[in-house]
C-alpha positions as CSV (number, residue, x, y, z in Angstrom):
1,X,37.7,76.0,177.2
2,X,40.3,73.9,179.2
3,X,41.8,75.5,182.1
4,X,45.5,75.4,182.6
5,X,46.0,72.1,185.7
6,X,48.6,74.5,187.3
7,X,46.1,77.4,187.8
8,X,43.0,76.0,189.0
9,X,41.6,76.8,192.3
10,X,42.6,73.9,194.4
11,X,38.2,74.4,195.7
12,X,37.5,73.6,192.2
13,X,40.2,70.6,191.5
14,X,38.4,68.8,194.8
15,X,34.7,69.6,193.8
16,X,32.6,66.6,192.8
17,X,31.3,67.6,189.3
18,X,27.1,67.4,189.7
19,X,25.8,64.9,187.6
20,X,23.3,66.4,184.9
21,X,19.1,65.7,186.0
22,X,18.3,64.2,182.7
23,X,21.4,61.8,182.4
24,X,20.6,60.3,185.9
25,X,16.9,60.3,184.9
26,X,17.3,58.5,181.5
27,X,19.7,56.1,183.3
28,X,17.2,55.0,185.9
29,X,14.5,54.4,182.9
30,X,17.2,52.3,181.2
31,X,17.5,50.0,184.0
32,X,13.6,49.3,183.8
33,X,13.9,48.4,180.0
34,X,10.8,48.4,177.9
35,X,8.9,45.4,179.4
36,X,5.8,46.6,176.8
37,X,7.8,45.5,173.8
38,X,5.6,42.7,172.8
39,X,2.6,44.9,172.3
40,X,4.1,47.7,170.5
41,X,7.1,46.5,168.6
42,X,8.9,48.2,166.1
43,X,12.0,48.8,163.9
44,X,15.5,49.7,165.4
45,X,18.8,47.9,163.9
46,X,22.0,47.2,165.0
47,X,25.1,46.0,163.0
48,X,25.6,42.6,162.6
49,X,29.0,42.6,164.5
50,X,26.8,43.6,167.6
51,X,27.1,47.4,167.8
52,X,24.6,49.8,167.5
53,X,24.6,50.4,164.1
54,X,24.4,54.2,164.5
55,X,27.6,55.2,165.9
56,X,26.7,58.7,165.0
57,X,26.2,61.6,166.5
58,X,22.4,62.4,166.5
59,X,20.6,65.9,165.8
60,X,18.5,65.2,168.8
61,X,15.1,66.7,166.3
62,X,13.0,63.4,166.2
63,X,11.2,62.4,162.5
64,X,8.0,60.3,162.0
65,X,8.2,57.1,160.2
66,X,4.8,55.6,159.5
67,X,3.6,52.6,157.2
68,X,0.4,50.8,156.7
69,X,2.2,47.4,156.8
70,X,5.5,46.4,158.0
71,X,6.5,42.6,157.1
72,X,10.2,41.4,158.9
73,X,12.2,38.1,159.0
74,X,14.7,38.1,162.0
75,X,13.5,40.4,164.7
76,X,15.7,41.5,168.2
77,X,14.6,44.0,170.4
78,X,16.2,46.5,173.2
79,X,16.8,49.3,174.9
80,X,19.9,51.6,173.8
81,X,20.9,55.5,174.3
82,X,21.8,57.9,171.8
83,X,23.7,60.6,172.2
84,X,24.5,64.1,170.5
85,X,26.5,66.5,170.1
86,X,28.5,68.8,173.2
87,X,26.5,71.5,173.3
88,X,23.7,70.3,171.3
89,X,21.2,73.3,171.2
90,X,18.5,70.3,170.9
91,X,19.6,68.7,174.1
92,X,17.2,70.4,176.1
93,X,16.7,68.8,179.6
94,X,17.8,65.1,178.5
95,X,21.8,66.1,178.9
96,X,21.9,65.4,175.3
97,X,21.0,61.5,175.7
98,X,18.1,60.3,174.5
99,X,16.5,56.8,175.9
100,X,15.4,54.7,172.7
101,X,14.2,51.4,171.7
102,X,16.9,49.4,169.4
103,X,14.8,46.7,167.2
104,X,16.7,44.8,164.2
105,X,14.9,43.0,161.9
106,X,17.2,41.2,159.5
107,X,15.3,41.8,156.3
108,X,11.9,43.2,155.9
109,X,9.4,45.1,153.8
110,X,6.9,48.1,154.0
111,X,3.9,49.3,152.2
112,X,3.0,53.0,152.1
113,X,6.3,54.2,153.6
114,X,5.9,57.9,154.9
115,X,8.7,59.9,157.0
116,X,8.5,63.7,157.6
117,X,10.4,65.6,160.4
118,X,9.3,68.9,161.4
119,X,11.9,72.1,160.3
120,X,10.3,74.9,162.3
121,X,6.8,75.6,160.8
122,X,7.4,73.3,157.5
123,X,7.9,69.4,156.9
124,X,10.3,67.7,154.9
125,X,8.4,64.7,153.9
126,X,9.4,61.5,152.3
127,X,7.0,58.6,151.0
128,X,7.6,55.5,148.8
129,X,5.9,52.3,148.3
130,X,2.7,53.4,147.7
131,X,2.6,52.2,144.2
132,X,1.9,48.6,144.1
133,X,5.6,47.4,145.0
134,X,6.6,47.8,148.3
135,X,10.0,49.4,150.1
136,X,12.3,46.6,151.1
137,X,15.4,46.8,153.1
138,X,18.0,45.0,155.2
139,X,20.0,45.9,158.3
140,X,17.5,48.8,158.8
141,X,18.5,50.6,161.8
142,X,16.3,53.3,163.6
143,X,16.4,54.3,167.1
144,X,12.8,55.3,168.5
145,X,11.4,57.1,171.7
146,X,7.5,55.4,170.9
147,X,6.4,53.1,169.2
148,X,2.6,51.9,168.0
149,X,0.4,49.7,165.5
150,X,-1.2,45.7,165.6
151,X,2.0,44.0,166.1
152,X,1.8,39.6,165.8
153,X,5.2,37.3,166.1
154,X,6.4,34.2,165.9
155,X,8.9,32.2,167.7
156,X,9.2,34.9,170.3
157,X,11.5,34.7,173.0
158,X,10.8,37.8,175.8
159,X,13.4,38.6,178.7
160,X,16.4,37.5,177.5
161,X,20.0,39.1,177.8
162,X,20.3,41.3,174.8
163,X,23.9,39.6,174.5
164,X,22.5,36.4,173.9
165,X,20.6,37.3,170.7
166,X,20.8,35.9,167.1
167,X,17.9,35.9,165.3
168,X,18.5,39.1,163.3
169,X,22.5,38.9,163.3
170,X,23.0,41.1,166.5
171,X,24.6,41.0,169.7
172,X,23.0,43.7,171.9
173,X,24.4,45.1,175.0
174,X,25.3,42.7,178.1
175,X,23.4,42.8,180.6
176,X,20.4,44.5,178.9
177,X,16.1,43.3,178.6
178,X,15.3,42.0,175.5
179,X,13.4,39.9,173.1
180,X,13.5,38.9,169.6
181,X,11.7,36.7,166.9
182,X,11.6,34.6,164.1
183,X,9.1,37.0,162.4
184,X,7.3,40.0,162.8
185,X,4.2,41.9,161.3
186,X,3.0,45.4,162.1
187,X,-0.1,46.7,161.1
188,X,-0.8,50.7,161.3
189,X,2.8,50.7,162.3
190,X,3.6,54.8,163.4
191,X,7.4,55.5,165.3
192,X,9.1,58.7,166.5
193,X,12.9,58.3,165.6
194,X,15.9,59.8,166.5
195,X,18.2,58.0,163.8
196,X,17.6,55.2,161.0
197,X,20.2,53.3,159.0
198,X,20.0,50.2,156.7
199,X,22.6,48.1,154.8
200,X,20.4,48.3,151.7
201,X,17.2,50.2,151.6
202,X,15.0,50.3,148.4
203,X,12.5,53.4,147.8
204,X,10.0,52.5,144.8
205,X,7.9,55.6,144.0
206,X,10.2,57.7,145.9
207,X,9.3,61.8,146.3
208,X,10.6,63.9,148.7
209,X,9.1,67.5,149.2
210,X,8.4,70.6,151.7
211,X,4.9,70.6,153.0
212,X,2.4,72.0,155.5
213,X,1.7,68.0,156.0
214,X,3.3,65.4,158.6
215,X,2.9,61.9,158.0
């Protein structure tokens, strides 16, 4: 609650405000910006006007996104923070910021699609494209905290300002380690996300249930 200007202690008004641990310790990892891309790349979108294409609050609980193949045309890759809430009761020790890795891939598509996030004892689990056609989508967006599978490119282009980029119709932040590609597959691909969006995404052989199961 806001505290009248006229009846604050005048201790108080001078009093630098301490910054929070996990703010200042998620900012120092920022600045060191995922040099391990290349060998364990995965999704992460932005908008194609150049801003992450999240602007939404996040929940702060993570989700699993797995696949046994992930195809993509048009690939950037960089660091990013997400942040939730005030007062998030998920914000823990982080401040409520969350380091991630932001990766767009202009149009791609993914066999055996499987995403569950854990509700306290029980999953919500979604899978799709395990039926012969494969989930497709464009403008994906997902913001992840790891990242792992068998991961090939071509055209890649490592270290460059995030500003700079084009190949999947972003502009990432100035100043900001990054790489991107003309293509990019994933085998075994597995991610822990904090958010995931996507200008069209297709679901063939879509179910969604409660289960003792994670993906």
């Amino acid at each position: 609650m806001a505290t009248p200007e006229n009846t604050v202690p005048e201790a108080e008004q001078s009093a630098p405000a301490a910054p929070s641990r996990g703010r200042v310790r998620l900012r120092r990892l920022a600045l060191m910006a995922i040099p391990t891309l290349a060998a364990s790349a995965t999704l992460s979108l932005l908008t194609a006007q150049g801003v992450l294409a999240a602007q939404f609050s996040i929940s702060g609980m993570p989700f699993t996104v797995t696949a046994s193949n992930l195809q993509g045309d048009g690939f950037e890759q960089f660091g990013g923070m997400d942040t939730m809430i005030e007062n998030s009761p998920n914000g823990g020790e982080t401040g409520g910021q969350v380091l991630v890795v932001v990766s767009a891939i202009r149009s791609a598509t993914m066999t055996n699609l499987c995403q569950s996030v854990d509700l306290g004892g029980i999953n919500l689990k979604i899978t799709a494209g395990d039926a012969g056609t494969p989930v497709t989508a464009s403008q994906l967006v997902s913001d992840s905290e790891q990242l792992a599978g068998d991961a090939s490119f071509t055209g890649i282009e490592i270290g460059g300002d995030a500003s700079t980029y084009t190949k999947a119709g972003v502009q990432g932040p100035t100043g900001v380690f990054g790489q991107q590609a003309d293509t990019v597959n994933i085998q075994n691909l597995r991610q822990r996300n904090y958010a995931s969006t996507a200008a069209v995404f297709k679901l063939p052989h879509l179910r969604l249930r409660f289960t003792d199961e994670a993906c």
